[in-house]
C-alpha positions in Angstrom: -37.4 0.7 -6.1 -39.3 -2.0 -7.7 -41.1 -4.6 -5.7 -38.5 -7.2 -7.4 -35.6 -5.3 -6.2 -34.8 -6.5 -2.7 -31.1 -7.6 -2.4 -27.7 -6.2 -2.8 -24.3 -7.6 -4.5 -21.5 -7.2 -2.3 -18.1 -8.5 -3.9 -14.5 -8.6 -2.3 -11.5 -8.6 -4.9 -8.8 -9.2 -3.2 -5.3 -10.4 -4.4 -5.5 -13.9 -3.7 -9.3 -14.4 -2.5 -13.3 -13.6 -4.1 -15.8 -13.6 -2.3 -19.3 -12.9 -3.2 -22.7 -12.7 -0.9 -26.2 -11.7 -1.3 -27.7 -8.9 1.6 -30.6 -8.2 2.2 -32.6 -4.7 2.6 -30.5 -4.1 5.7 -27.8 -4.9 4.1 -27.2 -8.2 6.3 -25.1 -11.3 4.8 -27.4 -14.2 3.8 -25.3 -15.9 1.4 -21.5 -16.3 0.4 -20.0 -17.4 -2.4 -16.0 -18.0 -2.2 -13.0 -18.4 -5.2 -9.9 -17.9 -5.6 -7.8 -15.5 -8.3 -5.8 -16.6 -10.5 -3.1 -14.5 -10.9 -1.8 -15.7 -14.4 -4.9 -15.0 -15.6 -5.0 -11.5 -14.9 -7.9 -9.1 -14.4 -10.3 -10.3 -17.4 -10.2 -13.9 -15.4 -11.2 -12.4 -12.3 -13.4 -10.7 -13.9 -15.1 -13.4 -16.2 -14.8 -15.6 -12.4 -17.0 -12.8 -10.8 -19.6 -13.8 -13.6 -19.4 -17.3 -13.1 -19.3 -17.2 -8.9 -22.7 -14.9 -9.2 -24.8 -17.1 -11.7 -23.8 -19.8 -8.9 -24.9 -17.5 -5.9 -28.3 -16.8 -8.2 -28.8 -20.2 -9.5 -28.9 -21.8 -5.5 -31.1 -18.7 -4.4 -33.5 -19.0 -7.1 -33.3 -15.2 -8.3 -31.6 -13.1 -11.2 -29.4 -9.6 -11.3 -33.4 -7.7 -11.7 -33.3 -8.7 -7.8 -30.7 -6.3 -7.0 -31.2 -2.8 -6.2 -27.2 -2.0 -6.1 -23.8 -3.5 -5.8 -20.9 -3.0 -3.9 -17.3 -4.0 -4.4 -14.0 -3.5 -1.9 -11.3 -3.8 -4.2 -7.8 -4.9 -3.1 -5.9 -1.6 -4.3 -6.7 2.3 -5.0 -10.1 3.0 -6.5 -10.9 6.3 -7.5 -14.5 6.4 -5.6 -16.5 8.9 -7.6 -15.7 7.2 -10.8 -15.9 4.1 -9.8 -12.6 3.2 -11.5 -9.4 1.2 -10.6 -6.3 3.3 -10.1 -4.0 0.2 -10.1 -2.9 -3.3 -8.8 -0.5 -4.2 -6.8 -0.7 -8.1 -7.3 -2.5 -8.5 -10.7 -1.9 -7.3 -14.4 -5.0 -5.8 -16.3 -6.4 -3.5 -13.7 -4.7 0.3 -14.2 -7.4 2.8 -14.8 -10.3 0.1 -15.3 -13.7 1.1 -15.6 -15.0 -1.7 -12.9 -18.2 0.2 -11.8 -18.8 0.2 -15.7 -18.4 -3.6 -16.2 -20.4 -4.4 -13.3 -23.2 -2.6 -14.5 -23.1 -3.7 -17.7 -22.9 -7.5 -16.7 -25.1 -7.4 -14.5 -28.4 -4.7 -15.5 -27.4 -3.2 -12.4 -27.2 1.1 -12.2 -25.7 1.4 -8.4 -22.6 -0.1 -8.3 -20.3 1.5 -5.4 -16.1 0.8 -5.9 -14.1 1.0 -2.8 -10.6 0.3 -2.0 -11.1 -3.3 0.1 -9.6 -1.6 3.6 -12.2 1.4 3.6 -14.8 -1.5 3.0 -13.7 -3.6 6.0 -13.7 -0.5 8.0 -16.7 0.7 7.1 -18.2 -3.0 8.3 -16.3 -3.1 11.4 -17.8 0.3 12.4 -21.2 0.1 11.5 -21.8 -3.8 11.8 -18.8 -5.3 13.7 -16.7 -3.7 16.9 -16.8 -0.2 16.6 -20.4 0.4 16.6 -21.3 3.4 18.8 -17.9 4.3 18.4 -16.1 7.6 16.2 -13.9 8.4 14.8 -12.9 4.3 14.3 -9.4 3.6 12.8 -9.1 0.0 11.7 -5.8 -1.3 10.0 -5.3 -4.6 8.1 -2.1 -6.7 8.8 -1.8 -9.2 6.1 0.9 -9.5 2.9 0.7 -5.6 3.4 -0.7 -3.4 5.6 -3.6 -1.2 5.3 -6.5 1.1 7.1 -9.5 3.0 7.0 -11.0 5.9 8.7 -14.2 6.0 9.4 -16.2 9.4 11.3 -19.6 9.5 12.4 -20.5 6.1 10.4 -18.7 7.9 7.2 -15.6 6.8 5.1 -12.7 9.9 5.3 -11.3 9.7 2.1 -9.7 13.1 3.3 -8.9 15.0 -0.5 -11.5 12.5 -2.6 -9.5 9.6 -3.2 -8.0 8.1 0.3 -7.1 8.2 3.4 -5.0 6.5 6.4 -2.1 4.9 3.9 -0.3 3.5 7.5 1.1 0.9 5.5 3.3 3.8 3.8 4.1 5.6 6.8 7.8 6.2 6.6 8.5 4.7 10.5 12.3 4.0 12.1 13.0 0.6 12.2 13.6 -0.5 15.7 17.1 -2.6 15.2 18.5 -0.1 13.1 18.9 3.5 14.0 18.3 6.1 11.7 17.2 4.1 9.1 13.8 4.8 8.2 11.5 2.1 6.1 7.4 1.9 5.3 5.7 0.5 7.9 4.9 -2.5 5.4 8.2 -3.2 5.2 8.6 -4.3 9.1 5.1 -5.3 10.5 3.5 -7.1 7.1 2.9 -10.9 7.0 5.3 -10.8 4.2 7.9 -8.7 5.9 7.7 -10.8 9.1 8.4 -14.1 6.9 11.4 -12.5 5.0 12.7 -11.2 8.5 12.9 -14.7 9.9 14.3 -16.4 6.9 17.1 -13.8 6.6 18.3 -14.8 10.2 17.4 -18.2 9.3 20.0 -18.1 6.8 22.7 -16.2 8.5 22.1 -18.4 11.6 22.7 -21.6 9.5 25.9 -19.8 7.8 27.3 -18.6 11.1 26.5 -22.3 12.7 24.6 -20.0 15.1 21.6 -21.1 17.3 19.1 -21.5 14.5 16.4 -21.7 16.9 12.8 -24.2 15.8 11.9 -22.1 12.7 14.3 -24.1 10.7 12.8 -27.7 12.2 9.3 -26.4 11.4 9.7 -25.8 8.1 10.9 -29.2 7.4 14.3 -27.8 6.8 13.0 -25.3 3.8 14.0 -21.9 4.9 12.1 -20.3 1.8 8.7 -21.7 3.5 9.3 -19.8 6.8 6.1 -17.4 6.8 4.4 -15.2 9.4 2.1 -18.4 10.2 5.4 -20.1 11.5 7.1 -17.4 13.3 3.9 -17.0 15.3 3.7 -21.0 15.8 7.3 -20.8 16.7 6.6 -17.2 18.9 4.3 -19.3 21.0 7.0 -21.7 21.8 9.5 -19.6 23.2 11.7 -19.8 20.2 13.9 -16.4 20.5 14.5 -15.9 16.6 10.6 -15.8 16.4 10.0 -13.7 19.2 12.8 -11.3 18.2 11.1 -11.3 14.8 7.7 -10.1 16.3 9.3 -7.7 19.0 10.6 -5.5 15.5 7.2 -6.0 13.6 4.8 -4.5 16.9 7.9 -1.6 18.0 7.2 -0.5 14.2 3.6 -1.2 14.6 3.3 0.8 17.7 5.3 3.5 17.0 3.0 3.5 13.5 -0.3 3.7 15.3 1.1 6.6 18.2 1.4 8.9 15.0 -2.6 7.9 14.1 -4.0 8.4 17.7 -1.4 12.0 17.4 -3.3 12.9 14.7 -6.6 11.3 14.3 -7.5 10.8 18.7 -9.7 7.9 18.0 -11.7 6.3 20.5 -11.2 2.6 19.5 -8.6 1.1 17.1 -9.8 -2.4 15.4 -7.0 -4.6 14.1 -7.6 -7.2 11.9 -5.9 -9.3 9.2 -3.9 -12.6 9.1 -1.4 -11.1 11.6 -3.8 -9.8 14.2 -4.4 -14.0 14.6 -1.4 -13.8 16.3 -3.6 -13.1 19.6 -3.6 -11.0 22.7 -0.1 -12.6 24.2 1.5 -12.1 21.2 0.1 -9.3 19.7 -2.4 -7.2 21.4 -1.4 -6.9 24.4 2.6 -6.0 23.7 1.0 -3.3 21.2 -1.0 -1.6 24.1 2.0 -1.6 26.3 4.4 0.2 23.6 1.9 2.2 22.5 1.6 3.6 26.6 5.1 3.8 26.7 5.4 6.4 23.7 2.5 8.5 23.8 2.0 11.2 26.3 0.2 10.5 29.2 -2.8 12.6 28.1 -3.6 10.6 25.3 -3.0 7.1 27.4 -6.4 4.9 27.8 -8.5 7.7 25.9 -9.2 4.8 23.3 -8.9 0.9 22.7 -7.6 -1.6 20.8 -9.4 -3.8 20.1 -8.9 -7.4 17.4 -11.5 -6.9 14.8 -14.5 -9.4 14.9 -16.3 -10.0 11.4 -13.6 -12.2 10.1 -13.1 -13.6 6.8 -16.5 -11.9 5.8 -15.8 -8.1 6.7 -14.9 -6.8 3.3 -17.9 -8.5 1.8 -20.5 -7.3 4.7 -18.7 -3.7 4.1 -19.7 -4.0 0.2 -23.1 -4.7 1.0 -23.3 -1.7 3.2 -21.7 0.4 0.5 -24.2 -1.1 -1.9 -27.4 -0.3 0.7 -26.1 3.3 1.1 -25.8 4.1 -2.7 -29.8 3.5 -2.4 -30.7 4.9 1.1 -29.2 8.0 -0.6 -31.1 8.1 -3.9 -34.0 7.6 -1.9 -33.5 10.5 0.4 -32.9 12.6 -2.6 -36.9 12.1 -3.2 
């Protein structure tokens, strides 16, 4: 590597945040650059943003893409891995099949560029950098407007067939108030899906003249800007519609996560996401309890869960440590 080429890229697409930082040779965060995405203005404006949110992060640090030795990006969809290409997004237009590793090293002079979906990224930090050091196999599982997860074994991504592994978020689970009706788990525990759950009882509540509970005062009377943030404001109150919403979302939850310890046995399970901000009362601790209640007693207290602890940052710090591996293998090659 030349002398010149001491610092990584790492870059977090997601579908409503970019984020960009600067690591160093061990791959540590020095400097972060945040934007937002523009959904209206598809993938080429994310993509001409990335541009302008790096010639920032390069102007204020004094240095130019011939400083970096590789980049690494945690993209908020499926990536194909070893082409370092964009299956598809869920949130913006412009993105099906894309070439991203391509563009980014044709923008930036750059040759290792390493693409991976944005929940193996942040669970590939947590493990390595974050909570689950030490740890294996590590399951981590982002709650937010969906839900998603990584595996990660031995300080290794499982990407089980090439592409990806430990689609929770998909896992077909019963949904606790209705039996025999079966729904993805994204459907029940998501921020989104908790929002929609409470304004739907909102609304019947308010056509019934039932108890509407506080959800409908805390929104300043706008049903449509109930959100997860609220229920669990709400939760925290004692307001039953709230707590009834979360009791559904964590049962689902639970019952999600007793399949992956089944399956996987790891020894520590790192949540993370909007809705893990929920907290221990809330969240954690009811998870642990349901989660004792429907496995068998061999698998009980075998593992943890635990809230994940690199925050905001974790998909970025996980690019960078895609970006450092993408050279610590070329160089073992030699």
């Amino acid at each position: 590597m030349p002398l010149n080429q001491h610092l990584f890229l790492g870059v977090e697409i997601g579908g409503t945040k970019l984020q960009l930082g600067l690591g160093d040779r061990d791959g540590s965060l020095i400097a972060l650059k945040r934007g937002e995405v523009r959904v209206d203005q598809g993938a080429s404006g994310i993509r001409d943003r990335i541009g302008e949110l790096a010639d920032e992060l390069f102007n204020d640090h004094k240095i130019t893409s011939l400083d970096l030795a590789a980049i690494g990006v945690g993209f908020g969809g499926p990536v194909d891995v070893a082409e370092g290409r964009v299956i598809a997004s869920h949130q913006i237009e412009g993105w099906t099949n894309y070439p991203l590793a391509v563009w980014f090293r044709e923008r930036f002079g750059v040759d290792r560029v390493a693409i991976q979906n944005d929940a193996d990224t942040a669970a590939l930090a947590e493990s390595v950098r974050g909570c689950g050091i030490g740890r294996s196999p590590v399951v981590y599982v982002t709650i937010g407007s969906g839900v998603g997860g990584g595996l990660v074994v031995d300080g290794s991504i499982y990407r089980g067939n090439g592409l990806w592994a430990l689609e929770i978020g998909h896992l077909l689970i019963d949904d606790p108030d209705r039996p025999g009706v079966k729904l993805e788990l994204e459907q029940i525990a998501s921020g989104w899906s908790i929002g929609r759950s409470a304004r739907e009882i909102v609304r019947g509540s308010l056509n019934s003249n039932a108890d509407i509970g506080m959800l409908y005062e805390l929104s300043s009377r706008q049903v449509e800007d109930i959100d997860a943030r609220l229920v669990a404001r709400a939760a925290s109150s004692g307001d039953p519609i709230s707590l009834a919403v979360l009791d559904r979302a964590r049962r689902a939850f639970a019952a999600a996560l007793a399949d992956v310890v089944l399956l996987v046995a790891p020894e520590r399970i790192i949540l993370g996401g909007g809705v893990s901000l929920i907290g221990e009362d809330l969240w954690f601790e009811p998870i642990r309890n349901e989660l004792d209640r429907l496995l068998p007693a061999s698998f009980r207290r075998r593992f943890d869960v635990v809230p994940a602890s690199l925050g905001e940052n974790v998909v970025v710090v996980g690019a960078l440590e895609s970006a450092k591996r993408t050279l610590d293998q070329e160089e073992r090659m030699f």
